[in-house]
PLY file of the C-alpha trace (Angstrom):
ply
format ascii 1.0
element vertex 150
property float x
property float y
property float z
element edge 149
property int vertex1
property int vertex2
end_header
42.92 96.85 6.39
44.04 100.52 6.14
42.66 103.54 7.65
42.55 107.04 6.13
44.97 107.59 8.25
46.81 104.91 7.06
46.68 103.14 10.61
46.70 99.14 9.42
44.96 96.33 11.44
45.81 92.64 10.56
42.52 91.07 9.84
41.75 87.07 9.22
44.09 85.56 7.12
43.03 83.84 3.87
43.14 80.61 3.73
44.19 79.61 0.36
47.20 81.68 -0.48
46.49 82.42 -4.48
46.99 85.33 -6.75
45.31 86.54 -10.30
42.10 85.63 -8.47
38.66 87.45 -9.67
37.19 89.20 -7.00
33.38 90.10 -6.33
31.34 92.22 -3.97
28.26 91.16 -2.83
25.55 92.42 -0.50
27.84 95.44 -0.07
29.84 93.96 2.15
31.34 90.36 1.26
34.46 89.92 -1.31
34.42 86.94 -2.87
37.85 85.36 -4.35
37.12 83.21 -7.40
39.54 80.35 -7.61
42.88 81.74 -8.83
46.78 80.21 -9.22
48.34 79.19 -6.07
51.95 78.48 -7.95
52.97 79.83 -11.00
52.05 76.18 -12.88
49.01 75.55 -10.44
45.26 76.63 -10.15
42.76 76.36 -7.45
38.99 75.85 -7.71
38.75 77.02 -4.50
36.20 80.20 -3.37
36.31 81.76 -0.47
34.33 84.76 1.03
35.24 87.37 3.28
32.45 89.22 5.58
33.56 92.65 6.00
30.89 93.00 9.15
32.80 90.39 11.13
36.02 90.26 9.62
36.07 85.99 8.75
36.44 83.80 5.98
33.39 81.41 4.80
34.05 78.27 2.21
31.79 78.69 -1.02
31.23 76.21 -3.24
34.28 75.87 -5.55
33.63 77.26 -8.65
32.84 75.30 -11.84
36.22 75.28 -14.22
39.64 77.05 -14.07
40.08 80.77 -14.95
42.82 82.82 -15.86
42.71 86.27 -17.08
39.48 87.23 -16.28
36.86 88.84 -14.25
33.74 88.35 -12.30
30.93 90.73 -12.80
28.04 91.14 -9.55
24.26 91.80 -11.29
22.32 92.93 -8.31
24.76 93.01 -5.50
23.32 89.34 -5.21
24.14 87.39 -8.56
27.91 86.39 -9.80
28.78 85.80 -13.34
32.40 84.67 -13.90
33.84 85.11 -17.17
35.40 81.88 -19.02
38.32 84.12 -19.73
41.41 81.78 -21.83
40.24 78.25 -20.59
39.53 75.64 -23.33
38.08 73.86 -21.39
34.83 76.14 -21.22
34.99 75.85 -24.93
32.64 72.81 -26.85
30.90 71.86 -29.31
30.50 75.97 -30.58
29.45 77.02 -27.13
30.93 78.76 -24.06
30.27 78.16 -20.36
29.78 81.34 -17.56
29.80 80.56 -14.46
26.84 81.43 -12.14
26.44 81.85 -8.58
23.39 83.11 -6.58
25.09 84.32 -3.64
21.96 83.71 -1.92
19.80 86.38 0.60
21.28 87.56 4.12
17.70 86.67 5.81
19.59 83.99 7.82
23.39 85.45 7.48
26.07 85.72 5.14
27.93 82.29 6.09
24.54 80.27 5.57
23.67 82.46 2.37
27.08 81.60 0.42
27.53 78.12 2.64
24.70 77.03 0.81
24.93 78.85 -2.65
26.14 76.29 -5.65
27.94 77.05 -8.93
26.02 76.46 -12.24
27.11 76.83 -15.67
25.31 79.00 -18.26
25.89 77.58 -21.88
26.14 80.62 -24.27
25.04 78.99 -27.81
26.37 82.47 -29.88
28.97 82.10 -32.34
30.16 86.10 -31.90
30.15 85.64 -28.55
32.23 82.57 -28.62
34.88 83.99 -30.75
35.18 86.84 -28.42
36.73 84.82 -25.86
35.36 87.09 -23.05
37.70 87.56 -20.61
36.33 90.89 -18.56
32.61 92.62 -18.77
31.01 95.64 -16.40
27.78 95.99 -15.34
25.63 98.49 -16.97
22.74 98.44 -15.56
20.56 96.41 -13.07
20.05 93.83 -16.00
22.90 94.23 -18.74
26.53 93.50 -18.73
28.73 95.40 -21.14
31.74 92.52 -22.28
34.72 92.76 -23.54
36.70 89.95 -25.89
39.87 88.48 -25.45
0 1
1 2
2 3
3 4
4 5
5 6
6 7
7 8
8 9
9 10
10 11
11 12
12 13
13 14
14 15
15 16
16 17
17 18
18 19
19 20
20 21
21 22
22 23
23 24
24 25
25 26
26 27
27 28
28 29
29 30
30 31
31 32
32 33
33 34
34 35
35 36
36 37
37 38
38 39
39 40
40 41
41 42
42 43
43 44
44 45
45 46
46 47
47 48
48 49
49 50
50 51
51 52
52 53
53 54
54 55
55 56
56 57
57 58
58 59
59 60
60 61
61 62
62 63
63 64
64 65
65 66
66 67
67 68
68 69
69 70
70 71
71 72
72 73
73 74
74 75
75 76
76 77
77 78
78 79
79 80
80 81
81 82
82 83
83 84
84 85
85 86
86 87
87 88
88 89
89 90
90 91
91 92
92 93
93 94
94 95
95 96
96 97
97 98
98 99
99 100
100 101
101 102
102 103
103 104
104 105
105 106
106 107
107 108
108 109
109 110
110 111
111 112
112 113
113 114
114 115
115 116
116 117
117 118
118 119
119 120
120 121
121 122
122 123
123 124
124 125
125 126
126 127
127 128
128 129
129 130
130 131
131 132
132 133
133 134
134 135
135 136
136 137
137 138
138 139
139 140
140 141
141 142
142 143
143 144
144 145
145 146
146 147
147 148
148 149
């Protein structure tokens, strides 16, 4: 992490090395890395969480199909939708899967919260929408998404 001073302090490692990885922030304070390539020819399904209040990694549930070249968009500061982004294989039969995650409430703590959050798979059954391909959307509002094609 880096100060405004630009002082640095190593902080937990993560523990699947990966890169083009969607990121979200939830409950202010937890980054979540969404799968992501680990090699240039290799993918992960892996999600992991980082708690900015204690500065450690917590396993999520590994998230529902590939992505590449996309984006993850936080409704809420509590709710995850990840973008299908170029993945056939969120693609049938007309439809497109988004992944969901309810990152779950803090009552109890972050690690049981996202320890015990699962990934679903909304089926969006809109032909526009579809074609899009959407690989990136913003939040506009407490309910609305704004989302961009491919």
């Amino acid at each position: 992490m880096i100060s405004a001073d630009l002082d640095t302090t190593q902080l937990a490692r993560m523990p699947t090395a990966r890169f083009d990885t969607p990121l979200a922030l939830v409950h202010d304070k937890v980054v979540i890395a969404l799968g992501g390539k680990t090699s240039k020819y290799h993918g992960t399904k892996r999600c992991e969480a980082f708690d900015a209040s204690t500065g450690q990694w917590i396993n999520v549930a590994p998230i529902p199909f590939f992505c590449v070249n996309t984006t993850a968009v936080v409704m809420k500061e509590r709710y995850v939708y990840l973008m299908p982004g170029n993945n056939r294989e969120t693609q049938a039969n007309g439809s497109l899967l988004v992944g969901y995650l309810d990152s779950g409430t803090l009552e109890k703590g972050v690690e049981e919260a996202l320890s015990n959050s699962q990934w679903a798979q909304l089926v969006v059954r809109n032909v526009d929408f579809v074609n899009s391909g959407p690989v990136a959307a913003l939040p506009l509002g407490p309910d609305q998404m704004l989302i961009f094609g491919g």
